[in-house]
PDB file of N, CA, C and O in Angstrom:
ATOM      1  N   UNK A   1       4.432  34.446  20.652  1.00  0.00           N
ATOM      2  CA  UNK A   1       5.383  33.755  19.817  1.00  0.00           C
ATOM      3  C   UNK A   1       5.726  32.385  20.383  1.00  0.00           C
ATOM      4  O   UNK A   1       5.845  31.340  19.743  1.00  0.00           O
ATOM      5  N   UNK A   2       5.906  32.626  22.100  1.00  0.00           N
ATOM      6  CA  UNK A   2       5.675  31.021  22.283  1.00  0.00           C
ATOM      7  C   UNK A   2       5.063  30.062  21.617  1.00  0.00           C
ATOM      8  O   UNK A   2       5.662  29.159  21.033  1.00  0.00           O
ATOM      9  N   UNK A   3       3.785  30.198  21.662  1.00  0.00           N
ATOM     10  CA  UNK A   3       2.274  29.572  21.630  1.00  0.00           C
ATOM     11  C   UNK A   3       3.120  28.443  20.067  1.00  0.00           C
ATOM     12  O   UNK A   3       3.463  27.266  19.955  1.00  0.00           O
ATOM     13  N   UNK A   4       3.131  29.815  19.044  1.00  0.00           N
ATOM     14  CA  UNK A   4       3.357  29.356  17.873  1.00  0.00           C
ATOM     15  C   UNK A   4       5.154  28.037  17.732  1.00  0.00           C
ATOM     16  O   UNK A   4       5.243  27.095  16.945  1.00  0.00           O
ATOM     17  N   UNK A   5       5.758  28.276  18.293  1.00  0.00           N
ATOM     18  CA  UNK A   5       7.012  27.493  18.645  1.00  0.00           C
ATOM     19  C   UNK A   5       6.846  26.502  19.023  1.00  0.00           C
ATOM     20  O   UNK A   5       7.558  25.562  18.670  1.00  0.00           O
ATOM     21  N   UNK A   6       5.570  26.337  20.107  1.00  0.00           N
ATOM     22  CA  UNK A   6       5.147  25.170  21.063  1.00  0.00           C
ATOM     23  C   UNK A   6       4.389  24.370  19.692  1.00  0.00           C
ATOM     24  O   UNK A   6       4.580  23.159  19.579  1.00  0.00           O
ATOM     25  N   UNK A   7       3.738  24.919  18.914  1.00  0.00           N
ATOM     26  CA  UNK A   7       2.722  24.360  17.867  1.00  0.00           C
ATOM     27  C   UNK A   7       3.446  23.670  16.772  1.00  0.00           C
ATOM     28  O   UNK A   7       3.064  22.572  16.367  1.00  0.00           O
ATOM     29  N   UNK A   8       4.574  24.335  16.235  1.00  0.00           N
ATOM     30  CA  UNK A   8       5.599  23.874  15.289  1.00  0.00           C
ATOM     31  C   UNK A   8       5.971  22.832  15.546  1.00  0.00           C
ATOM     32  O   UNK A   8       6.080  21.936  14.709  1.00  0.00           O
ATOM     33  N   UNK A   9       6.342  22.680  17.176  1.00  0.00           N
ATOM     34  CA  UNK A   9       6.960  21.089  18.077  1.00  0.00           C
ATOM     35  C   UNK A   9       6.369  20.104  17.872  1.00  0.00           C
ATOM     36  O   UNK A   9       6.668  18.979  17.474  1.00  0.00           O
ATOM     37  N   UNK A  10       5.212  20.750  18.269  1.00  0.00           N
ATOM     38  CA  UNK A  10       3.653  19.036  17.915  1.00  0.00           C
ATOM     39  C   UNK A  10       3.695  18.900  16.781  1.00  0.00           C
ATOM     40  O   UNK A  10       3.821  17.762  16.329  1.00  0.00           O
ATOM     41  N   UNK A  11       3.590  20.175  15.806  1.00  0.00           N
ATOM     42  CA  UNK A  11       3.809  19.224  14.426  1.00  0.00           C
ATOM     43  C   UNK A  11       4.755  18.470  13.830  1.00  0.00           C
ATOM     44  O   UNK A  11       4.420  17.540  13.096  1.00  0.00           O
ATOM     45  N   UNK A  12       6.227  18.808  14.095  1.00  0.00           N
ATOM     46  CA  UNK A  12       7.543  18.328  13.678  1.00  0.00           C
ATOM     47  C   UNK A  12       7.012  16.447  14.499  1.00  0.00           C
ATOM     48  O   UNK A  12       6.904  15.425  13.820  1.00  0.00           O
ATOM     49  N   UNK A  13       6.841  16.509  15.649  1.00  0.00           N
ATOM     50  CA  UNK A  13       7.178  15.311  16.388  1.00  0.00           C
ATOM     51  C   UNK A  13       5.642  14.676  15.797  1.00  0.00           C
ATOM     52  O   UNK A  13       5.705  13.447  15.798  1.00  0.00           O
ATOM     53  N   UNK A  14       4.591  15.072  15.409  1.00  0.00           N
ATOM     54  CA  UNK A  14       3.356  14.392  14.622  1.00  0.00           C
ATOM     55  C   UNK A  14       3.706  13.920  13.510  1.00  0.00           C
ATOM     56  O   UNK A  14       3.229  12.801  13.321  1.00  0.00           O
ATOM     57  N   UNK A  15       4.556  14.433  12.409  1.00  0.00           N
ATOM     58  CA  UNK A  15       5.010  14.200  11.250  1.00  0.00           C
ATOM     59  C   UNK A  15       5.924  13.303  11.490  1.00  0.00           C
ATOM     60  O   UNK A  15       5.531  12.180  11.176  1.00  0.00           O
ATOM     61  N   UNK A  16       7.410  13.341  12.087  1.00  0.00           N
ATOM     62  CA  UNK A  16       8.485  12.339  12.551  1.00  0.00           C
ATOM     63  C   UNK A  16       8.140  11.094  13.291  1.00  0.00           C
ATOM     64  O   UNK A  16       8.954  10.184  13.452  1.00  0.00           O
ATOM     65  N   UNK A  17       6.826  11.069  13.772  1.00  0.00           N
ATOM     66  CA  UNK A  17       6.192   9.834  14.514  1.00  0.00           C
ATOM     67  C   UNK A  17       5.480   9.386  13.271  1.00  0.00           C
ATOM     68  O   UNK A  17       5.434   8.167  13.107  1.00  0.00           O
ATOM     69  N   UNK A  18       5.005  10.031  12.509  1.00  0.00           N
ATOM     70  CA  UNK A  18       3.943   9.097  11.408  1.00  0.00           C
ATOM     71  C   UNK A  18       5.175   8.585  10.323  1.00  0.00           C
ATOM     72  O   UNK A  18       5.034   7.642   9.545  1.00  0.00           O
ATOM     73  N   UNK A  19       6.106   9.214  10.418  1.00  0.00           N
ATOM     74  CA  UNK A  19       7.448   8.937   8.859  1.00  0.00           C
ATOM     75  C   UNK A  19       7.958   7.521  10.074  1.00  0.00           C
ATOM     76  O   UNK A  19       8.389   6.466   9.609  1.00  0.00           O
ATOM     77  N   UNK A  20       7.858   7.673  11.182  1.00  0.00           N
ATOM     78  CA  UNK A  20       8.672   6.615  11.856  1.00  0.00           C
ATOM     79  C   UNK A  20       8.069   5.281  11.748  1.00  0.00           C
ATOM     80  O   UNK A  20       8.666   4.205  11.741  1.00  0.00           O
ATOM     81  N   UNK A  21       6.563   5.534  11.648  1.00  0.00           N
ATOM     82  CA  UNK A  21       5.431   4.690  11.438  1.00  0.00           C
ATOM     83  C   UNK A  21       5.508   3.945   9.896  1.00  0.00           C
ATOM     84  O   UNK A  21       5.246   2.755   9.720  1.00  0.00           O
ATOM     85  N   UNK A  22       5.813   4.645   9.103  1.00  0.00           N
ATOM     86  CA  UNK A  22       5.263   4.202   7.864  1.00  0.00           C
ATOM     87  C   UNK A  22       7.241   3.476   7.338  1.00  0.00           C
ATOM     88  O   UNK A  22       7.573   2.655   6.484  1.00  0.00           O
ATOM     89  N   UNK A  23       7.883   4.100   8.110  1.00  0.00           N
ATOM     90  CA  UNK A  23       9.508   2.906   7.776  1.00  0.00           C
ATOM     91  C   UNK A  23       9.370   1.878   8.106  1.00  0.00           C
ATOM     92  O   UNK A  23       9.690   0.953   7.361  1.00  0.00           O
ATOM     93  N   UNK A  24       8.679   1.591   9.727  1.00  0.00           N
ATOM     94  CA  UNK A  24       8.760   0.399  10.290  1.00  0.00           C
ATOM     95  C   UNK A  24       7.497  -0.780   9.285  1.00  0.00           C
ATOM     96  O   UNK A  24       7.619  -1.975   9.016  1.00  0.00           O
ATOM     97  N   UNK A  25       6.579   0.011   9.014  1.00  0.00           N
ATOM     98  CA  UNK A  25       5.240  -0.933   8.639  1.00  0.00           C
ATOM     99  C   UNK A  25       5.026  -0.867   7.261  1.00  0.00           C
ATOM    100  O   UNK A  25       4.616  -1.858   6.656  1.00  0.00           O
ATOM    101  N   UNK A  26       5.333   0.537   6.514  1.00  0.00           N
ATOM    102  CA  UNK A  26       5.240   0.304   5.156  1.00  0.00           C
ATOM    103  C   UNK A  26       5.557  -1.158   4.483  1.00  0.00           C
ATOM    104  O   UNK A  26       6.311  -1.940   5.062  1.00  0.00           O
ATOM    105  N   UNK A  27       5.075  -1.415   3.503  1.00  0.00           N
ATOM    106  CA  UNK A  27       4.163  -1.778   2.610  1.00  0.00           C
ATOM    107  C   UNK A  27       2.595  -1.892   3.049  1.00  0.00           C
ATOM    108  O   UNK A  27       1.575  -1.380   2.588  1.00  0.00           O
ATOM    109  N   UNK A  28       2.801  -2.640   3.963  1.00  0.00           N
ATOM    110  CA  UNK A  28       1.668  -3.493   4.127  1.00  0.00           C
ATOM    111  C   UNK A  28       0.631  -2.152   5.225  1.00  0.00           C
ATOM    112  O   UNK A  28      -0.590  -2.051   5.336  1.00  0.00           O
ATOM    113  N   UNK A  29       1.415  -1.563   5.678  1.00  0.00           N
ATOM    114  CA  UNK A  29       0.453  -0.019   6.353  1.00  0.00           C
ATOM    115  C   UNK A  29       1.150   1.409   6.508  1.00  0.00           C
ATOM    116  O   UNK A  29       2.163   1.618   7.175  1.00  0.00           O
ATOM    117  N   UNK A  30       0.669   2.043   6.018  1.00  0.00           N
ATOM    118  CA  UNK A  30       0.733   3.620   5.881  1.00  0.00           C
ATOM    119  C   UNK A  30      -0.104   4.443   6.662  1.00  0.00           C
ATOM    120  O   UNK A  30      -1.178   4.016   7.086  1.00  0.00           O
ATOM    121  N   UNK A  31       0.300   5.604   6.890  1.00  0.00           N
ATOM    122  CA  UNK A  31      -0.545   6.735   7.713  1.00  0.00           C
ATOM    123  C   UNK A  31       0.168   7.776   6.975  1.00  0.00           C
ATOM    124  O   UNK A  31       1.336   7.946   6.625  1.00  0.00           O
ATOM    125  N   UNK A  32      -1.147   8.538   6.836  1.00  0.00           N
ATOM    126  CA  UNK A  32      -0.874  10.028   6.168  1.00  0.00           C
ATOM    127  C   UNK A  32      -1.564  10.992   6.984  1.00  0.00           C
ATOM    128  O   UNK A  32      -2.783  10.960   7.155  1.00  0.00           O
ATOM    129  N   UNK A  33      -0.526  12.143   7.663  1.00  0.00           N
ATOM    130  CA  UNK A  33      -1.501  13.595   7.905  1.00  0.00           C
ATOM    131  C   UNK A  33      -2.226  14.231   7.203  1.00  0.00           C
ATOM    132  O   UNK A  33      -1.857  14.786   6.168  1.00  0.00           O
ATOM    133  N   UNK A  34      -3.348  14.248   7.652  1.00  0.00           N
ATOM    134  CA  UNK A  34      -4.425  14.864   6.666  1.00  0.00           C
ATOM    135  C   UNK A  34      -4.457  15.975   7.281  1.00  0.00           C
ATOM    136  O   UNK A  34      -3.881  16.959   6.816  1.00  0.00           O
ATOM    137  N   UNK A  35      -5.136  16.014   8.436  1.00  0.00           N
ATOM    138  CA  UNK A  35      -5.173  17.493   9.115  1.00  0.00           C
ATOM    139  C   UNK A  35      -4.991  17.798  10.578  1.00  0.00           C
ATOM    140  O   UNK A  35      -5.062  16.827  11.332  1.00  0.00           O
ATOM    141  N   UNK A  36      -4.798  18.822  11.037  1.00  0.00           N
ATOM    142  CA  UNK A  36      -4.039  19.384  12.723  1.00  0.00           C
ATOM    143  C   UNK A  36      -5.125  20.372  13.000  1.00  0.00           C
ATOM    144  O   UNK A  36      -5.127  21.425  12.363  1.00  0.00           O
ATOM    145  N   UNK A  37      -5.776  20.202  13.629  1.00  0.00           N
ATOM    146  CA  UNK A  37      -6.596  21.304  14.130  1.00  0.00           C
ATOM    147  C   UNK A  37      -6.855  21.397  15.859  1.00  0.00           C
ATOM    148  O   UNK A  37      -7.504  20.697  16.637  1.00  0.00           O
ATOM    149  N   UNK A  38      -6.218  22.317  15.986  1.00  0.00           N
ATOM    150  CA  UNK A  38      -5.958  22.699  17.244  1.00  0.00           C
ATOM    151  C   UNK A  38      -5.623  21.346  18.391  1.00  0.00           C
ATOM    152  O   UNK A  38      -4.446  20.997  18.488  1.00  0.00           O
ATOM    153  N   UNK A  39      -6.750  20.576  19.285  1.00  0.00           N
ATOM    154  CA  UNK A  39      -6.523  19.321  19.874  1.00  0.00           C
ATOM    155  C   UNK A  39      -6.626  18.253  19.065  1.00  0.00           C
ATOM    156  O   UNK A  39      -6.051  17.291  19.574  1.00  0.00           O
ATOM    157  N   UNK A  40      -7.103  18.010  18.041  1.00  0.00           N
ATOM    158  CA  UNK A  40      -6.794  16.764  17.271  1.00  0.00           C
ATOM    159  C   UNK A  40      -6.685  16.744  16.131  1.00  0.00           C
ATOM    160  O   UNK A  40      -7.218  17.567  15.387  1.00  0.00           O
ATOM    161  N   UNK A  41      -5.774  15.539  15.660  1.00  0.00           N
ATOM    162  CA  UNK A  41      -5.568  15.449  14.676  1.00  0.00           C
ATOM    163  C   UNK A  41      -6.392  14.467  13.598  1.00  0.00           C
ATOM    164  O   UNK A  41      -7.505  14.085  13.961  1.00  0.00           O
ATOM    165  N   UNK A  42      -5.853  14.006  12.178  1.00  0.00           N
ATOM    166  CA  UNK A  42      -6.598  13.103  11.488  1.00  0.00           C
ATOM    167  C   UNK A  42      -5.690  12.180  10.764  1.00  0.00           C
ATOM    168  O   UNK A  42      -4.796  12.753  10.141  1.00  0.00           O
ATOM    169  N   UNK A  43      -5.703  11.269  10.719  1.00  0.00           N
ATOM    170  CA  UNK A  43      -4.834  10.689  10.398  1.00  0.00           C
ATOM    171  C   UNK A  43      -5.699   9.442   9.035  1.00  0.00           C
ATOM    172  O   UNK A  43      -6.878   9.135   9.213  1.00  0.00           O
ATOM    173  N   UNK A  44      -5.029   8.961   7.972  1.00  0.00           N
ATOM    174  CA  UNK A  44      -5.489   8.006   6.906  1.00  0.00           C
ATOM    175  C   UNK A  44      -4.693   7.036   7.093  1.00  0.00           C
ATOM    176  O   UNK A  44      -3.517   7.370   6.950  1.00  0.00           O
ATOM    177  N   UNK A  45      -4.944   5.383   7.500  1.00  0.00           N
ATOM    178  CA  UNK A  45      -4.141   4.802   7.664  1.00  0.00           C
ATOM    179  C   UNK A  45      -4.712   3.913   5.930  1.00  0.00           C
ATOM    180  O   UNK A  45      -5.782   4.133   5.362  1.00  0.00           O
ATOM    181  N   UNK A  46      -3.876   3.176   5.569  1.00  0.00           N
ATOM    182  CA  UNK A  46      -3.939   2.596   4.142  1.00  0.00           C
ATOM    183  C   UNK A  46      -3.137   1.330   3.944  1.00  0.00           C
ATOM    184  O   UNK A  46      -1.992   1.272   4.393  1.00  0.00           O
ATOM    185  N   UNK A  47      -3.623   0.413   3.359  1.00  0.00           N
ATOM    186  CA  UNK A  47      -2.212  -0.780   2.785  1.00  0.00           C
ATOM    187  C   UNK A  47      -3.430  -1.870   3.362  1.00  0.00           C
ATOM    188  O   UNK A  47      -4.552  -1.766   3.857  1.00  0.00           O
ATOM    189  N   UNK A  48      -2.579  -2.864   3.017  1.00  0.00           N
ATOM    190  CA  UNK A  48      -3.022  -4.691   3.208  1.00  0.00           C
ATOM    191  C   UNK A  48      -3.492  -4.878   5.066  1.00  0.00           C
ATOM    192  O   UNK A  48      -4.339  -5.673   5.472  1.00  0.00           O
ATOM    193  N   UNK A  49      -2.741  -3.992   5.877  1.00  0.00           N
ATOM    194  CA  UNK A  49      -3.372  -4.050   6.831  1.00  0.00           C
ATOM    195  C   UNK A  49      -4.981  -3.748   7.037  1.00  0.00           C
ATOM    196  O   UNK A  49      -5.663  -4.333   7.878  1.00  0.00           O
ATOM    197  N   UNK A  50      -5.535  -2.623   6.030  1.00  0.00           N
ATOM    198  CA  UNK A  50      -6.975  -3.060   6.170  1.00  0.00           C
ATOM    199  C   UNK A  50      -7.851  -4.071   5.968  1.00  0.00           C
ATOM    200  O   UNK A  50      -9.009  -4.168   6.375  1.00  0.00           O
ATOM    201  N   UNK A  51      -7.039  -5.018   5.127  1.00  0.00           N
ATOM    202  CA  UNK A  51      -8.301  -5.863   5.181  1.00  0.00           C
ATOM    203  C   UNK A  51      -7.866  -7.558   6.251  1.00  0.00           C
ATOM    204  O   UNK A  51      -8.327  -8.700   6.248  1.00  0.00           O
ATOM    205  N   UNK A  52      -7.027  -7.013   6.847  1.00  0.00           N
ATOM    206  CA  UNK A  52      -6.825  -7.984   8.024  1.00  0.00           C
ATOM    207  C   UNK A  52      -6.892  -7.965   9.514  1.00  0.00           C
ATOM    208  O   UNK A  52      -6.895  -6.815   9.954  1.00  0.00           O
ATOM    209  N   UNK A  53      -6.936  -8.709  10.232  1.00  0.00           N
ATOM    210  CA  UNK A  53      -7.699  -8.959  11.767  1.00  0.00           C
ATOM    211  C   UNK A  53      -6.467  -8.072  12.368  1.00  0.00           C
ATOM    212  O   UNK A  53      -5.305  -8.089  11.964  1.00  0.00           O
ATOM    213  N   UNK A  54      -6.973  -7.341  13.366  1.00  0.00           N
ATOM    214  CA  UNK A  54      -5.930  -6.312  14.413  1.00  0.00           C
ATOM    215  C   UNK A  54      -5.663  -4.996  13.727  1.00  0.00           C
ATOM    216  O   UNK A  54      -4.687  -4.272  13.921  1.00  0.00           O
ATOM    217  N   UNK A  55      -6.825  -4.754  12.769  1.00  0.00           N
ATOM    218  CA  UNK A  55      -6.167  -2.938  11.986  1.00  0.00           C
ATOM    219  C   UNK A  55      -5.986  -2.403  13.403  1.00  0.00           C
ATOM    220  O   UNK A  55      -4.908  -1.831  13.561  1.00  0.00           O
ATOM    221  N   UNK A  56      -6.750  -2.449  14.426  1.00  0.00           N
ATOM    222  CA  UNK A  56      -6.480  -1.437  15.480  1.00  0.00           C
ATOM    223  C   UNK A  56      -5.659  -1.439  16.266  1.00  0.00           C
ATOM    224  O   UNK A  56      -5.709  -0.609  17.174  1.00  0.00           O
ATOM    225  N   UNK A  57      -4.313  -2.645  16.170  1.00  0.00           N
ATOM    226  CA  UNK A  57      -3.521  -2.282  16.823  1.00  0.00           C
ATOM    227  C   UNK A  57      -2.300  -1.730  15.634  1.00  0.00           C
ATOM    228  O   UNK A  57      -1.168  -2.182  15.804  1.00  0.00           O
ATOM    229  N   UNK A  58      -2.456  -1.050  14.797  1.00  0.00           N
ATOM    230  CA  UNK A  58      -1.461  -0.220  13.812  1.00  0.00           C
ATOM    231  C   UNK A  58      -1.967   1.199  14.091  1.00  0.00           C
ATOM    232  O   UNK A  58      -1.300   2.202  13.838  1.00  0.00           O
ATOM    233  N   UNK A  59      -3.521   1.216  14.775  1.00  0.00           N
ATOM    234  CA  UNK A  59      -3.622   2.697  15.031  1.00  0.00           C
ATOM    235  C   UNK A  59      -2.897   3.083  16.569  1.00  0.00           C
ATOM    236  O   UNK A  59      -2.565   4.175  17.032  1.00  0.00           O
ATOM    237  N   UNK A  60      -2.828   2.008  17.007  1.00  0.00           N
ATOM    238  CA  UNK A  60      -2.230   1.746  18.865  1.00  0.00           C
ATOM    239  C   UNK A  60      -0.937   2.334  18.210  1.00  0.00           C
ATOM    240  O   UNK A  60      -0.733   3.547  18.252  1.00  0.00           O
ATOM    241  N   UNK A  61      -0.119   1.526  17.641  1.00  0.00           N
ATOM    242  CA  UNK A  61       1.466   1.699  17.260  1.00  0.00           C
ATOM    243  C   UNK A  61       1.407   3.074  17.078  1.00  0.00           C
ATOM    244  O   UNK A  61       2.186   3.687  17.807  1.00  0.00           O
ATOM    245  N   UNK A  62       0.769   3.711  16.380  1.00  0.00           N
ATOM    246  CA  UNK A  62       1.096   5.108  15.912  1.00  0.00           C
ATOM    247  C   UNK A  62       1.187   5.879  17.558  1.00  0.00           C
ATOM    248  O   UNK A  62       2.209   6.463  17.917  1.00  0.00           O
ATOM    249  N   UNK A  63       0.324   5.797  18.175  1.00  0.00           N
ATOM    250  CA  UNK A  63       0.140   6.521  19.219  1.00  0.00           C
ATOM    251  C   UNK A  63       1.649   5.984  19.887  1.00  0.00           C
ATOM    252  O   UNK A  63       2.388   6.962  20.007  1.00  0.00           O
ATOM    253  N   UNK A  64       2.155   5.010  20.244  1.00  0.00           N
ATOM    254  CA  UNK A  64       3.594   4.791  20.803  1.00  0.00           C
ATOM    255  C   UNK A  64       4.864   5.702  19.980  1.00  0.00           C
ATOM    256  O   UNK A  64       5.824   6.311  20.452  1.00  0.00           O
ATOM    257  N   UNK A  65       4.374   5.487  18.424  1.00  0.00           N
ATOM    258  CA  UNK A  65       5.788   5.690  17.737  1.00  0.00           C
ATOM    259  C   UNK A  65       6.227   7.488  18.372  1.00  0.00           C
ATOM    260  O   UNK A  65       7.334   7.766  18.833  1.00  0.00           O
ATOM    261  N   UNK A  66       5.353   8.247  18.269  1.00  0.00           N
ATOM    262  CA  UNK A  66       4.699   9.668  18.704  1.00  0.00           C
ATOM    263  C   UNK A  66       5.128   9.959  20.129  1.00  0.00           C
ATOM    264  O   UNK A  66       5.714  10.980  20.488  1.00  0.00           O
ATOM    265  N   UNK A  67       4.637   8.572  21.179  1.00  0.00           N
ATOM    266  CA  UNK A  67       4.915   8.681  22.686  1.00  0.00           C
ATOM    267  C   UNK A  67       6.404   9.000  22.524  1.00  0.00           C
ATOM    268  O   UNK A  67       7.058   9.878  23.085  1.00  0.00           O
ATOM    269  N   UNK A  68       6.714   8.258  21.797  1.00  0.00           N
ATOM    270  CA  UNK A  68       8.257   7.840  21.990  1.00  0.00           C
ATOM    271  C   UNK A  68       8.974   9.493  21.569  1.00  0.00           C
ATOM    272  O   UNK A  68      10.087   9.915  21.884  1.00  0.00           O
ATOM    273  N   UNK A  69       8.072  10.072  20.898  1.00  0.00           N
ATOM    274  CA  UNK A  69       8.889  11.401  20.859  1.00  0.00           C
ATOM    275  C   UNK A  69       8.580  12.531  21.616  1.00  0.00           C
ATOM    276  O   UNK A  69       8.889  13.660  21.235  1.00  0.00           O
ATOM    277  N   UNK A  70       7.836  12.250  22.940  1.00  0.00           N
ATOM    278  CA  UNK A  70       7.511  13.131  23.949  1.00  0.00           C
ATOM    279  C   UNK A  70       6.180  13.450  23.719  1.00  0.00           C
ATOM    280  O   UNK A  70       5.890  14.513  24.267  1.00  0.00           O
ATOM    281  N   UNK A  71       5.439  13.037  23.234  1.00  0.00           N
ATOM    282  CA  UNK A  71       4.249  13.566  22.895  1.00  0.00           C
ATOM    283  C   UNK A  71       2.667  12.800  23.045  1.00  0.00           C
ATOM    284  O   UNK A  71       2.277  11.820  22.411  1.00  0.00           O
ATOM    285  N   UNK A  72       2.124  13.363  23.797  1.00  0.00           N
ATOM    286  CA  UNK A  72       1.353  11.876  24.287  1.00  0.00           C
ATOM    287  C   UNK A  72       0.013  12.098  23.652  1.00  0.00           C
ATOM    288  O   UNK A  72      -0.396  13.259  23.666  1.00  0.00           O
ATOM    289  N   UNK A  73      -0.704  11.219  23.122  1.00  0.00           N
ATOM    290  CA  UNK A  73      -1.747  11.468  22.326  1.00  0.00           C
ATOM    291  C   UNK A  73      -3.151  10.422  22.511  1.00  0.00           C
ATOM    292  O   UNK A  73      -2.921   9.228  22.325  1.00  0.00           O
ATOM    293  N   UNK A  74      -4.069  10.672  22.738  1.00  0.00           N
ATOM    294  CA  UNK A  74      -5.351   9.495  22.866  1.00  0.00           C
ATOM    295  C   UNK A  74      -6.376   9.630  21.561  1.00  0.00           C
ATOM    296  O   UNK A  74      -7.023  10.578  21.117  1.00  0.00           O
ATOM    297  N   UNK A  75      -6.205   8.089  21.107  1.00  0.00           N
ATOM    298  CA  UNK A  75      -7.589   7.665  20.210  1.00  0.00           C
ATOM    299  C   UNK A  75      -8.895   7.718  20.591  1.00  0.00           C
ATOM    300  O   UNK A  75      -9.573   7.200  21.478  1.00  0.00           O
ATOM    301  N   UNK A  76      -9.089   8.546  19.611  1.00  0.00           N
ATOM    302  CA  UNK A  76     -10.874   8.907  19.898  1.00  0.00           C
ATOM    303  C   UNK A  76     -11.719   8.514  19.524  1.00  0.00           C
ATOM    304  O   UNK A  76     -12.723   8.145  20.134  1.00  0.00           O
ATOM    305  N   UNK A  77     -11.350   8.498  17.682  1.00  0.00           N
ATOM    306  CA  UNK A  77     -12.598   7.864  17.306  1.00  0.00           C
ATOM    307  C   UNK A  77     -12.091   7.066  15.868  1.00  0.00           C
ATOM    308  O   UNK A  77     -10.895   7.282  15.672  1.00  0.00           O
ATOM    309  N   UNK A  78     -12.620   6.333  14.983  1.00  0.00           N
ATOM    310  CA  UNK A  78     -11.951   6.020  13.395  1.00  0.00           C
ATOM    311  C   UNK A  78     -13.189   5.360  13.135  1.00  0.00           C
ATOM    312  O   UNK A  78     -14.054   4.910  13.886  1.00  0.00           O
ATOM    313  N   UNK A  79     -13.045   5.419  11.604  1.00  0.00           N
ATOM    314  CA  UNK A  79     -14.153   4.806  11.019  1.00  0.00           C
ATOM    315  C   UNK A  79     -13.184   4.525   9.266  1.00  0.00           C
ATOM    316  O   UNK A  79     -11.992   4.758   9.067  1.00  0.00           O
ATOM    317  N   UNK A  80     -14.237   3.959   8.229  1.00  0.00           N
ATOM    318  CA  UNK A  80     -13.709   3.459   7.288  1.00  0.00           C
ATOM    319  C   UNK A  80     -13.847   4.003   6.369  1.00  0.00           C
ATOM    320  O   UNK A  80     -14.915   3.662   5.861  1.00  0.00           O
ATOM    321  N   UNK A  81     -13.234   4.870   5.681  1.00  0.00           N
ATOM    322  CA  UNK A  81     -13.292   5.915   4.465  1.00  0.00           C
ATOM    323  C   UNK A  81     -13.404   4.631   3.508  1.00  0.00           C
ATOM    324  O   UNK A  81     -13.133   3.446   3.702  1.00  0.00           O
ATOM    325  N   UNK A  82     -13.941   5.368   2.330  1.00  0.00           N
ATOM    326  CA  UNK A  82     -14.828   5.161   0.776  1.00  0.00           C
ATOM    327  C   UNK A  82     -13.392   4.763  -0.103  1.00  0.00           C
ATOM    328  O   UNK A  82     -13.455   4.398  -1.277  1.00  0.00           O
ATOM    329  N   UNK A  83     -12.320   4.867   0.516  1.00  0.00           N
ATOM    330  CA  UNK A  83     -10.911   4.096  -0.458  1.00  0.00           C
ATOM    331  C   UNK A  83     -10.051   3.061   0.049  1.00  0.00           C
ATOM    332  O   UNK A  83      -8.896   2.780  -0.271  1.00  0.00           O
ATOM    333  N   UNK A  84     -11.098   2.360   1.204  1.00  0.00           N
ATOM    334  CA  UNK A  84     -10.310   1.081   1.834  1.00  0.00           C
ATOM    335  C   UNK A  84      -9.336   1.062   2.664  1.00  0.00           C
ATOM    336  O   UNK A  84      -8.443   0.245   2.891  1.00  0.00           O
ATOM    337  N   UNK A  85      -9.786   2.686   3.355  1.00  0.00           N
ATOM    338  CA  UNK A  85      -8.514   2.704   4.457  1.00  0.00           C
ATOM    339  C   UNK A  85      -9.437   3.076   5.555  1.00  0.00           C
ATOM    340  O   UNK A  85     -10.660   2.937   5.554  1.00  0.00           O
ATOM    341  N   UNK A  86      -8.567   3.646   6.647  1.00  0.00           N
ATOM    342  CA  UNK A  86      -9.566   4.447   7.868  1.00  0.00           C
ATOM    343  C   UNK A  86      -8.864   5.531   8.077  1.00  0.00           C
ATOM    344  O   UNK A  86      -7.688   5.814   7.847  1.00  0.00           O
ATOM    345  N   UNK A  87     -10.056   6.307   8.712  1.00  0.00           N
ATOM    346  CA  UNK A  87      -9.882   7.382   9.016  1.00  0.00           C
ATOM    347  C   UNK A  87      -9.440   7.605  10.235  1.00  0.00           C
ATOM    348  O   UNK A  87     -10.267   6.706  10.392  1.00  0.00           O
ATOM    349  N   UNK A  88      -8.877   7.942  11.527  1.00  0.00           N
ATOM    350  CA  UNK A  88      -8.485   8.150  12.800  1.00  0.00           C
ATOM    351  C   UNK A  88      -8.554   9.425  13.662  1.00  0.00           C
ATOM    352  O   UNK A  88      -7.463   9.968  13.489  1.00  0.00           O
ATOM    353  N   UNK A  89      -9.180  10.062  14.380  1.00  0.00           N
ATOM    354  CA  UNK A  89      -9.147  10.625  15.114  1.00  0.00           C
ATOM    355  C   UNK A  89      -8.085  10.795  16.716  1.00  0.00           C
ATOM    356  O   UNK A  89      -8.506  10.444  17.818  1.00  0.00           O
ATOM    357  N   UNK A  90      -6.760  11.369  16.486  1.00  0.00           N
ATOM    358  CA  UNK A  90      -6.165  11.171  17.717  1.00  0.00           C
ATOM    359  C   UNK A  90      -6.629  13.105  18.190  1.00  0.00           C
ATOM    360  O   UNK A  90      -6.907  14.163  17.626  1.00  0.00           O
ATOM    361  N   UNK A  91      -6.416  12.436  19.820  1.00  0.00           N
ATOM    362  CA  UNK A  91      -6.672  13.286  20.536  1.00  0.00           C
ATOM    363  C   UNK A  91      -4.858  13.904  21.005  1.00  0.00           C
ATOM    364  O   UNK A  91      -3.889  13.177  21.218  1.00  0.00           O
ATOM    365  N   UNK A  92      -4.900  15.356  21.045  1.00  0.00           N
ATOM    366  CA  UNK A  92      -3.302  15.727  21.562  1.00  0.00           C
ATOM    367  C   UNK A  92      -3.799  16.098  23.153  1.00  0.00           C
ATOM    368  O   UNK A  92      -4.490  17.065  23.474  1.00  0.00           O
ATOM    369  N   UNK A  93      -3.248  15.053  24.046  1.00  0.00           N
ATOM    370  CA  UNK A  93      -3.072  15.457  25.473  1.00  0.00           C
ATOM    371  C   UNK A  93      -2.237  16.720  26.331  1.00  0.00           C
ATOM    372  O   UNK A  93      -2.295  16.775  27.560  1.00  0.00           O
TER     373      UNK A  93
END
């Protein structure tokens, strides 16, 4: 029952780091949870920030907004989904 309590945590503070993400940056960039699977997650980032210079430091920010809630996480991998956003791969440390 631990296990599952400990799992609820990462998700509450994954979700409250991406809502913290998308107050500060919305319009112009969004992130949506797509999926949680066990060590990593997936994340859709979206908005006017894709088609301008530094998308990768809005995937950096996410990983701080998250730090900031105890939770430490490393970028693995992203690439550019077929609707003008990217896709993200964070790693849960």
């Amino acid at each position: 029952m631990g296990a599952k309590n400990e799992r609820e945590t990462v998700s509450e503070k994954i979700v409250k780091g991406i809502e913290s993400f998308n107050g500060f940056r919305a319009p112009e960039a969004r992130a949506e949870l797509l999926t949680m699977d066990g060590k990593e997650i997936l994340v859709r980032f979206y908005g006017h920030m894709c088609f301008t210079c530094g998308t990768f430091d809005y995937f950096e920010d996410l990983l701080y907004e998250i730090k900031d809630l105890g939770l430490e996480l490393r970028l693995k991998k992203w690439w550019r989904d077929e609707e003008n956003g990217y896709l993200v791969v964070y790693e849960i440390l």
